[in-house]
C-alpha positions as CSV (number, residue, x, y, z in Angstrom):
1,X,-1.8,-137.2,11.7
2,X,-0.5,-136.5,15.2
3,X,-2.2,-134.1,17.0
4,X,0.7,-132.4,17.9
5,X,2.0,-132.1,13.9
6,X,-1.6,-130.9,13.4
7,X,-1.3,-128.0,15.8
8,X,1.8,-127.0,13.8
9,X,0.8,-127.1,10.9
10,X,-2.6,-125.0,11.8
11,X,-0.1,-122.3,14.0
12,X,1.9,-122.2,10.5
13,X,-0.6,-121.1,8.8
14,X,-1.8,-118.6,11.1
15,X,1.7,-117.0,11.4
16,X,1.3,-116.9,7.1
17,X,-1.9,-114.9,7.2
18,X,-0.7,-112.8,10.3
19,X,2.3,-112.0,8.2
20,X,-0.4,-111.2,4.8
21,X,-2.3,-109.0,6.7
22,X,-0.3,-106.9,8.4
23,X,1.8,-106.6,4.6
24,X,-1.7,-105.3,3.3
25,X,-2.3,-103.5,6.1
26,X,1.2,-101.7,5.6
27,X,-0.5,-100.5,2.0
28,X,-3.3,-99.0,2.7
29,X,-3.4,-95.4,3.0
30,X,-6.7,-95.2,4.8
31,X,-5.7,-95.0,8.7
32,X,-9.3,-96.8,10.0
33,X,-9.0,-99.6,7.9
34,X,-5.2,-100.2,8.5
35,X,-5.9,-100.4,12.3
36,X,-9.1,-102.9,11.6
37,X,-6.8,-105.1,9.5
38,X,-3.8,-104.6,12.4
39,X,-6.4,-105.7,14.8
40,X,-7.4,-109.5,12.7
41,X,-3.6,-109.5,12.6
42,X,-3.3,-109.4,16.6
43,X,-5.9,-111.5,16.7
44,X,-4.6,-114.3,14.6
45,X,-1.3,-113.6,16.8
46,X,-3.3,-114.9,19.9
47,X,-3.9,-118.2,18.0
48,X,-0.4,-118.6,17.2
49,X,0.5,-118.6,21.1
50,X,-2.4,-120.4,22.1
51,X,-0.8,-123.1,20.1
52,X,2.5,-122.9,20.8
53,X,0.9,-123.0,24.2
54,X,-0.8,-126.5,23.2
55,X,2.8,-127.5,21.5
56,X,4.8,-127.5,25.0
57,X,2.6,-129.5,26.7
58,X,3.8,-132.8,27.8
């Protein structure tokens, strides 16, 4: 596998669990652990650009 098509499909991926945690988050009444879970979401979010980062390189 290309590097490049590997990258994608790993940023994919991350974008998918972004997108399930903060849809967890979103139902949970307890206010600390929505923010926590808000948080891993942010954090996955700084993959995803990282990558597309990696994806428009030459």
């Amino acid at each position: 596998m290309p590097m490049n098509q590997g990258v994608q499909q790993c940023r994919d991926n991350c974008e998918k669990i972004a997108n399930e945690i903060r849809s967890i988050a979103n139902r949970i009444p307890d206010q600390r652990s929505r923010e926590m879970l808000t948080l891993g979401a942010s954090h996955m979010e700084m993959c995803i650009h990282t990558c597309d980062e990696v994806l428009m390189m030459p």
